[in-house]
N, C-alpha and C positions, 0 to 999 in steps of 0.2 A: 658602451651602448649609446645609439644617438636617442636622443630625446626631442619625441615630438614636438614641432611649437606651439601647438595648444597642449597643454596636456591632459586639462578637466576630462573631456568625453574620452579618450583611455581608461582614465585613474577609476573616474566614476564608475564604468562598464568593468572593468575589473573587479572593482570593490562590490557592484553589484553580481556578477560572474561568482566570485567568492562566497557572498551570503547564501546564494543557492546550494553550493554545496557544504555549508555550516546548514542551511536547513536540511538537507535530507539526511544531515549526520543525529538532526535534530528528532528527524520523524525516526531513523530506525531503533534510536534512542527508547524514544516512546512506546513504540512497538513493544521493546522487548521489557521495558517498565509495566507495563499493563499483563503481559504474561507473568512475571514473577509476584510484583505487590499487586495488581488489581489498578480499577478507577479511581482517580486521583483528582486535585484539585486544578484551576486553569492556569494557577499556578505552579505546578509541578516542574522541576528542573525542564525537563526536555520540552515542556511547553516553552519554560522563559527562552531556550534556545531557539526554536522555532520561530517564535514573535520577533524577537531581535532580528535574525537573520530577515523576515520578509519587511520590516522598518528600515533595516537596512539595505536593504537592494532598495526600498520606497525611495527613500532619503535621497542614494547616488542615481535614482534613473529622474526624481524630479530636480535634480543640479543641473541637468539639460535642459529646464524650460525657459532657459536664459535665450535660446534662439531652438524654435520648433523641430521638431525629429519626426512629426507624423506619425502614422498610424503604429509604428514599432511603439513608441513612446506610449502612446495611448492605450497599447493595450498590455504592457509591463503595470502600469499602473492600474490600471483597472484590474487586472488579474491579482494584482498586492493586494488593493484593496478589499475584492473578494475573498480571499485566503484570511484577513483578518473578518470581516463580515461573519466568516464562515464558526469562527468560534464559540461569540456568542448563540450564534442558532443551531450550532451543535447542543450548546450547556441547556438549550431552550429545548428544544429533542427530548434532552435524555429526561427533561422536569418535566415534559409533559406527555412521554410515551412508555417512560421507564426504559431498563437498561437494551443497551443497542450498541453492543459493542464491535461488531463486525465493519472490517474496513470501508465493504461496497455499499451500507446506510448512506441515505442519501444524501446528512450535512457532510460526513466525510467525503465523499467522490464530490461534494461542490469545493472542499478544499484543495482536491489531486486538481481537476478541472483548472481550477482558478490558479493553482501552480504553473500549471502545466502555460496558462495563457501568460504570466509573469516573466517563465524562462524561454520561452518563445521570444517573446518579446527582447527581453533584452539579450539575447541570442540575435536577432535580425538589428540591434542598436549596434551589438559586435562587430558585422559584417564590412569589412574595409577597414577595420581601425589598424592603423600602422603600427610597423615596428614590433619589439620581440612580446613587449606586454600585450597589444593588441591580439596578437594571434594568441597568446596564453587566456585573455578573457575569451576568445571565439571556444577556442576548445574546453573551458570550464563551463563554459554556458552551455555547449551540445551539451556533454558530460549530464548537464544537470535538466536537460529535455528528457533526457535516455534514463536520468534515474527518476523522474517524476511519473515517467508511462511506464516503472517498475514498483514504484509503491503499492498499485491495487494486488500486487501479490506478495507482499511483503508480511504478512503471517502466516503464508504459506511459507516462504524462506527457511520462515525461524519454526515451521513445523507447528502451525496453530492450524488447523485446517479447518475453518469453519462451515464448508461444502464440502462435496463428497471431492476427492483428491483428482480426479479427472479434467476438475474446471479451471486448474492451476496451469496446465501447460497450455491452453488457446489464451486464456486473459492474458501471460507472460508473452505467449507469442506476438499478439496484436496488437501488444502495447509496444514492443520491437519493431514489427514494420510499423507504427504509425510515426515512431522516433526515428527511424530512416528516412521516411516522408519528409520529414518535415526539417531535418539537421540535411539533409540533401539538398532539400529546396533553396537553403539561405546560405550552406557550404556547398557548393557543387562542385570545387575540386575535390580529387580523386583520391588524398589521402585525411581528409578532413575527419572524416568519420572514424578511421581506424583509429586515428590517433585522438577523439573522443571518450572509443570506445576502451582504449587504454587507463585513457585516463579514470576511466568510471569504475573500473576493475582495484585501479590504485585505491580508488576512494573508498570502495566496497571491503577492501583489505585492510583501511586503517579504522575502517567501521566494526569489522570484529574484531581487530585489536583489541579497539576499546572497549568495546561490553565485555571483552574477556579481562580486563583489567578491570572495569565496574563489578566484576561479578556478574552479570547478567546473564540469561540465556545466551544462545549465539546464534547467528544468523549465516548462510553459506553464502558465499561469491559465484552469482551468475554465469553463463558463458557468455556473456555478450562479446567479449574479445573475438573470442570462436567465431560468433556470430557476423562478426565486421569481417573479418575475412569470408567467410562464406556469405558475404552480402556482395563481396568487391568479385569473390569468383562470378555469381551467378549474374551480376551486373556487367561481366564481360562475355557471358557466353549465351544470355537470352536477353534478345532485345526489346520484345514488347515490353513493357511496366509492368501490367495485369498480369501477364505470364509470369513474369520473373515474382512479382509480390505471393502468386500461389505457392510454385516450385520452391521459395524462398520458406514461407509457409512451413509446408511439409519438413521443408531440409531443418530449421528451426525445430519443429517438435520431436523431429528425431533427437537431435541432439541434445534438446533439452531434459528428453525422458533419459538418455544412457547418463548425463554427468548427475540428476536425482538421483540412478539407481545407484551412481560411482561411491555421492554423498551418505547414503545406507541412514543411518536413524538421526543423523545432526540437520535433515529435511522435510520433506513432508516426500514420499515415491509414492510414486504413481503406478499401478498394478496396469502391468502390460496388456489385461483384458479390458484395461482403461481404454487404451493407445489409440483402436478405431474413433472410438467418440468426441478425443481430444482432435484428432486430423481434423476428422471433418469440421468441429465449428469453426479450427484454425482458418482452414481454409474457406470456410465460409467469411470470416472476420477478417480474409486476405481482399475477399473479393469485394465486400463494401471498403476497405482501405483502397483498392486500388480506385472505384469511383469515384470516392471524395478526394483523388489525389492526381486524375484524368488532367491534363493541363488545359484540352481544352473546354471542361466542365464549367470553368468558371465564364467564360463565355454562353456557354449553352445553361443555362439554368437546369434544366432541367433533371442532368447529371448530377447534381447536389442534391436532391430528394433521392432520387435512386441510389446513391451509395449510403445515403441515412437511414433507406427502407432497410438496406442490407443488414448493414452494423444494426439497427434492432432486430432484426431477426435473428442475427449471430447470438446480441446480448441476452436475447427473448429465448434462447436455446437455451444458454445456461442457469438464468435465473429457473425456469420453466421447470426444467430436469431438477435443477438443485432443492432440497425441501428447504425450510426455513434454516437459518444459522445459530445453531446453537452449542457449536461447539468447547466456546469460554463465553462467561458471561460475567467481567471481570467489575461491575458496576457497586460498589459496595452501597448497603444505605444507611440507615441511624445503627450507630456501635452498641452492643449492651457488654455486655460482659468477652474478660479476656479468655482464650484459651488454644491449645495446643492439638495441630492434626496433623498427623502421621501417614503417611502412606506408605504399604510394605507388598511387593512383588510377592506372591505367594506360589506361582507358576505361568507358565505360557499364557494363558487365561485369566489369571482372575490377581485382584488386589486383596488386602485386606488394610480396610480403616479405621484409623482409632481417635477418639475426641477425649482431651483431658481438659476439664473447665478446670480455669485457676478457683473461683471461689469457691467455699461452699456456703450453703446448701445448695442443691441441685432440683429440690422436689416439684419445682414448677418448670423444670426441664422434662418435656417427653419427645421420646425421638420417634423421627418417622421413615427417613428413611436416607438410601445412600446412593450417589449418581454418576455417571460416571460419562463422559461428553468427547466427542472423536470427531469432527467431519461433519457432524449433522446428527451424527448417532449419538442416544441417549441409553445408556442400558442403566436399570436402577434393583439396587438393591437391597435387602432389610438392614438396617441398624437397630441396634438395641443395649440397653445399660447393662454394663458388663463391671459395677463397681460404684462407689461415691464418685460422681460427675466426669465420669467415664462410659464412652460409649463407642460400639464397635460395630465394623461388619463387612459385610464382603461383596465384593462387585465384579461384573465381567470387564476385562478389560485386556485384549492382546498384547502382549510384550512389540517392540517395534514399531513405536507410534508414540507422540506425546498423549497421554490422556487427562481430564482435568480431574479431581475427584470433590464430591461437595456431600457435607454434611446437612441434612436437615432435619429441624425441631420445631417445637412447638413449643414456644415461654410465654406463659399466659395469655393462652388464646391468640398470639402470635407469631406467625410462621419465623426465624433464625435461621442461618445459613453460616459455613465457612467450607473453602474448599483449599486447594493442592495443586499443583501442577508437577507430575509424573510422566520425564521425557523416558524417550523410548530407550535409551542408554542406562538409565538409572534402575535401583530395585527400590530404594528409598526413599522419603524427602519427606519435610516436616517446613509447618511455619509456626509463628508464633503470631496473632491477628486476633480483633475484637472477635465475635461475635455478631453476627449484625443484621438486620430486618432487612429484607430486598425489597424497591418498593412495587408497589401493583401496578399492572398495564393495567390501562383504562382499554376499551375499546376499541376495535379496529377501522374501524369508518375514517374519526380524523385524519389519523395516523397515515392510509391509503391516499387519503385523497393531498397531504401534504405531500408525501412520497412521489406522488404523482408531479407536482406542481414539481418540487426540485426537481424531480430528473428530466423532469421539459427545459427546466434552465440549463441544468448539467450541458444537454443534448445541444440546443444554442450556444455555448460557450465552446464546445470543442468545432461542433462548425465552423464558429468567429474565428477560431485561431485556427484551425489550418486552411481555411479561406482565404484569410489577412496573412500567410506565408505563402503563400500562390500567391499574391499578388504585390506583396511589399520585395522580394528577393533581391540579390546583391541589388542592384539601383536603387534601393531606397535606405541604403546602409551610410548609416554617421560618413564613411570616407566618401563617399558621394553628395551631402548634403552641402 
């Protein structure tokens, strides 16, 4: 193999190409860590993985400031350093709003955001690098655009559904065409993408390997393969953009909905009376993609507020429809006492749960009741002492769906908590886990108007990056500088 004669900006873009996708192996990691154990420390294995991985793309994309790269450069790093940013003010969140475990909170979407502008970025640093490593970083770097605009569904994957199951195929869809957008924009020959989208499939494959080797939940493999070829048909047979992003659209959520239903309970499916609702915001969330992605928008200004009205409208659909998220609320708080909860499939319908505290005496334990958490749905049911520091009871909860199930008490004036996680394959499951006080939301005021504040940033950051890929493409790539 001939070796380039510089060989820094390769090796660097490589090794940063690489850490991206060590991070996303990072995030589904976590994912599926927080469905089994719960809220964990900022040190939790798959955190340390994730930090490393975007220190390490930090690291190889700042070994180029040895001679300038421009605006690719600038915003690979800026996007790192947001991603880290974004930790701390997540851990500041969760201490001053209480648990918020859902992935579309708005310090998580400033971490997908702030990714997403990372691998952007060193995706457009890719573009031109010679030789067989070069073209291997271009294609781990889309890879890792296409798996960054798949994270905000990634507990849907693994069947965590914290909205109603409908909202899973337009967010999955739209984060597809925006990852075409924008791997198009910087790769625009003709088999660039496919062979991205191979590659993400590979990665998504070695990613449930391994949770199935950790033990973990599991997570299914996308069709985006499917999806690249049916990107590369419809990009040969309709020629407007806008047109093709709709048509694309639709052909997307079809296919998205039949390989959910193929996956059956190792998913999250989406009930075919779902189907019209998911089209439409799809294709609503096609039509602002296709404005913000107009070539000659960035010319005309004015095309950039208009496809930003759109995507809120699209986004403003499904928040709007969806009620609050409260499907896991996996945030533990101060631990009291140990003990043991049981989940047992009792029929099509309903659970039955059981608490064994390790100590005794129990007598300042009184139970209050039992919960059971789907998509947004809360159904609750009686618990009651069935024993010395035993306590049981029964809840609704369909066969077919993960369900979470949580015990709650009262220890001296106290509210207690433990719960379960019951996938839709299972009739049993048991942990063994403190005890432990969940802490109080404060008020909703703050909380709104912080919400507010981040997702005005969120909304700026993704504009910045696929603005600065409209305008940085192949010409402003390392083999051109």
């Amino acid at each position: 193999m001939k070796i380039p004669r510089n060989p820094t900006p390769v090796l660097a873009v490589l090794v940063a190409s690489v850490a991206g996708v060590s991070g996303l192996v990072g995030t589904y990691w976590d994912d599926t860590w927080h469905t089994d154990r719960g809220r964990d420390t900022l040190l939790a294995p798959p955190h340390v993985v994730i930090y490393l991985s975007v220190l390490a793309a930090l690291a190889a994309v700042a070994v180029l400031g040895r001679r300038p790269r421009g605006p690719a450069q600038r915003m690979a790093l800026v996007g790192g350093a947001a991603v880290l940013a974004s930790a701390p003010v997540d851990e500041a969140w969760h201490r001053g709003f209480g648990r918020d475990a859902v992935t579309w909170s708005p310090p998580h979407m400033v971490a997908v955001v702030a990714s997403l502008m990372l691998a952007t970025g060193v995706l457009a640093l890719a573009v031109g690098l010679p030789g067989r490593w070069g073209r291997a970083a271009q294609v781990l770097a889309a890879a890792a655009v296409i798996g960054v605009l798949q994270v905000p569904v990634f507990e849907l994957d693994s069947d965590v559904p914290q909205f109603p199951e409908w909202t899973y195929l337009p967010v999955a869809v739209v984060g597809w065409l925006l990852a075409t957008v924008l791997v198009r924009r910087l790769l625009p020959d003709r088999w660039s993408l496919i062979a991205a989208t191979g590659i993400y499939t590979v990665i998504r494959v070695g990613i449930t390997g391994l949770l199935a080797v950790l033990g973990h939940s599991a997570t299914i493999v996308p069709p985006i393969l499917i999806l690249g070829v049916l990107h590369e048909l419809v990009e040969r047979t309709v020629r407007r953009r806008s047109v093709r992003l709709v048509v694309e659209a639709v052909g997307a959520t079809v296919v998205w909905f039949a390989w959910l239903k193929a996956f059956g309970a190792a998913t999250t499916a989406v009930p075919a009376s779902a189907l019209p609702a998911a089209l439409a915001v799809a294709v609503l969330g096609a039509v602002g993609v296709a404005a913000l992605s107009h070539t000659g928008g960035w010319r005309r200004p004015r095309a950039l507020p208009a496809g930003a009205v759109v995507l809120i409208v699209a986004l403003g659909a499904v928040f709007s429809l969806a009620p609050v998220a409260g499907a896991h609320d996996p945030g533990q708080g101060r631990a009291t006492r140990a003990a043991t909860l049981t989940a047992d499939r009792l029929d099509e319908t309903s659970v039955m749960v059981e608490l064994d505290v390790d100590a005794e005496p129990c007598r300042d334990l009184i139970a209050r009741r039992t919960t059971a958490r789907r998509a947004g749905d809360t159904r609750s049911g009686p618990l009651e002492a069935a024993g010395p520091c035993r306590y049981r009871g029964v809840v609704e909860a369909e066969a077919g769906g993960r369900w979470f199930l949580y015990v709650e008490l009262t220890e001296r004036d106290r509210r207690v908590e433990l719960w379960v996680p019951l996938a839709g394959d299972e009739t049993t499951a048991s942990v063994h886990r403190p005890l432990y006080e969940p802490p109080a939301r404060p008020s909703g005021g703050p909380q709104a108007i912080g919400g507010v504040v981040l997702y005005v940033a969120i909304l700026g950051m993704l504009l910045f990056t696929v603005r600065s890929a409209a305008r940085i493409g192949p010409a402003a790539s390392l083999g051109r500088a």
